[in-house]
C-alpha positions in Angstrom: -53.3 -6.6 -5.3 -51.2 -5.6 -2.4 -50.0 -9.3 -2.1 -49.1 -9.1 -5.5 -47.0 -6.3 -5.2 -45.3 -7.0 -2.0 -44.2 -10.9 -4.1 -43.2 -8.6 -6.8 -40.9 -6.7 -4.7 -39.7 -9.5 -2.6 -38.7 -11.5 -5.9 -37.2 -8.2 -7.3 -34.7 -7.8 -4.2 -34.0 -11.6 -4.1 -32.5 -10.7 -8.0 -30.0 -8.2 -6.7 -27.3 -9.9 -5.2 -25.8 -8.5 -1.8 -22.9 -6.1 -1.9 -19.9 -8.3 0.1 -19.2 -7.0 3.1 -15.0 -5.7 2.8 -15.0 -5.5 6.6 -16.3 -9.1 7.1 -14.6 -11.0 4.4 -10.9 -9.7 5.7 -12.1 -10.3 9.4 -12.9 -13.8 8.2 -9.7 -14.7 5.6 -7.4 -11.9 6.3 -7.3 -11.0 10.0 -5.5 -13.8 11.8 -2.2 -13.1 10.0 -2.4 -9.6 9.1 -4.4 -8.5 12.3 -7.6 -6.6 13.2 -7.1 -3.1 11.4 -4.8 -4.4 9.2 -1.9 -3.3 11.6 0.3 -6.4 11.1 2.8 -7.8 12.9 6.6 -6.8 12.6 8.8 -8.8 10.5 6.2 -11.5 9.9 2.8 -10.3 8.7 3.0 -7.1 6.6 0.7 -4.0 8.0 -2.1 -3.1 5.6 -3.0 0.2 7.0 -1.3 2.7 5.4 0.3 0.3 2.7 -2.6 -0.6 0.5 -4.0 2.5 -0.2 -0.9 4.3 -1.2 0.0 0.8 -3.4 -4.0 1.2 -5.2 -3.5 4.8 -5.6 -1.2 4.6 -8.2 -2.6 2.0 -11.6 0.3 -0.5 -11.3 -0.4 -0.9 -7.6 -3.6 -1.1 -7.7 -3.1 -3.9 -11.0 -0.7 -5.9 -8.0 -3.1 -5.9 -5.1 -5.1 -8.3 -7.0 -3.2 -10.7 -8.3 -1.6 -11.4 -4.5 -4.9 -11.9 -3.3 -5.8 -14.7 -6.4 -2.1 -15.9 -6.9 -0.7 -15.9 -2.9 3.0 -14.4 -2.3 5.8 -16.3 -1.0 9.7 -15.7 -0.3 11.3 -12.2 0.6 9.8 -9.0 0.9 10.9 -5.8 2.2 8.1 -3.9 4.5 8.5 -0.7 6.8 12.5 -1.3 6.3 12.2 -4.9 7.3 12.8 -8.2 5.5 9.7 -10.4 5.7 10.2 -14.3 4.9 6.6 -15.9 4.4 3.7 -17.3 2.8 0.8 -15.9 1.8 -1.4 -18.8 0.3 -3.5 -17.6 -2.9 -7.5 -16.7 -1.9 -8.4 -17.4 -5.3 -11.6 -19.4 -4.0 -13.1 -16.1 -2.4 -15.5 -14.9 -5.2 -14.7 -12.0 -7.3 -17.3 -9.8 -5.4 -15.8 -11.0 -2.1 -12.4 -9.8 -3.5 -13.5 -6.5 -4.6 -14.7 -5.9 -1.1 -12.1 -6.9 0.5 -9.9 -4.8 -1.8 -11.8 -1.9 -1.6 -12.0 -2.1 2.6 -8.1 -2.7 2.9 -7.5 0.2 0.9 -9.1 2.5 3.3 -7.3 1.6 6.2 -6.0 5.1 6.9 -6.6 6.0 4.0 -8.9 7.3 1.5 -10.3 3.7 -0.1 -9.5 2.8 -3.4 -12.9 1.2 -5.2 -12.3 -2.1 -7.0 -15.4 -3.5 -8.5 -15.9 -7.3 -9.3 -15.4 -6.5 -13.1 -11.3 -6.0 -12.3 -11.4 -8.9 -10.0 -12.7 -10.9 -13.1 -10.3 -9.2 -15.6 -7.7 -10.4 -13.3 -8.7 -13.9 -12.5 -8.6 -14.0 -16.2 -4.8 -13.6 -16.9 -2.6 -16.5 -16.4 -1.6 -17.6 -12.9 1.8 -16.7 -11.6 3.7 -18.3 -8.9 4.0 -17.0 -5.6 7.3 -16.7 -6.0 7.0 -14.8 -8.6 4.7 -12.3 -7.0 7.4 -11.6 -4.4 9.6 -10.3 -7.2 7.3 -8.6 -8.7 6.5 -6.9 -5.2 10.3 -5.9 -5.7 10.0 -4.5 -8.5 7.6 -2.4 -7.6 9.0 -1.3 -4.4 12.2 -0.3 -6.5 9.8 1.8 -8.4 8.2 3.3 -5.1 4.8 2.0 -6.2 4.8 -0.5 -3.0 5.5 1.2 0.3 
């Protein structure tokens, strides 16, 4: 009977899948341009810390944050008072759960973290794609609006 119960179990956790580690999936995809910590580097790599939070605290930052990571982000932006010319490819083959973690860890750097779940990250995957291009004016629209920092 014990046996029996300790296969239940074992099957029972094998069903639950593991919660993505944030920490580990931007240390793996995320870190050699935008540093450990999410610090950055001046005028070519955008700083995380400090940003992302205060972008996913408000709904139409949090909306963006997204669709950079599944659509990438190329061309001009402004950060911290400087212009940044780059590319950020699109991470659209991390899974939706990977995404959310990610999200959610980036969002606490210095700061209180936002929560994304991999419901959004679906919901989000599911609207039409959008050029990277594009999401670099649409990262200047929002910085017009003071949504992006």
């Amino acid at each position: 009977m014990r046996h029996v119960l300790l296969a239940a179990a074992l099957l029972a956790a094998a069903s639950v899948p593991a919660l993505a580690d944030g920490a580990a999936v931007f240390d793996a995809n995320c870190a050699f341009c935008h540093q450990a910590g999410g610090v950055g580097v001046p005028g070519q790599f955008p700083r995380l810390a400090g940003r992302a939070g205060a972008m996913a605290a408000k709904p139409a930052g949090k909306a963006f944050l997204p669709k950079v990571v599944l659509n990438g982000i190329s061309g001009r932006i402004m950060v911290d008072g400087e212009q940044i010319l780059g590319i950020m490819p699109a991470l659209d083959t991390l899974s939706d759960e990977d995404i959310a973690a990610v999200l959610t860890y980036i969002t606490g750097l210095d700061h209180q973290p936002v929560k994304y779940t991999a419901a959004e990250i679906k919901a989000a995957r599911a609207q039409p794609k959008v050029a990277p291009t594009d999401m670099a004016a649409q990262h200047a629209a929002l910085a017009a609006k003071k949504i992006v920092p």
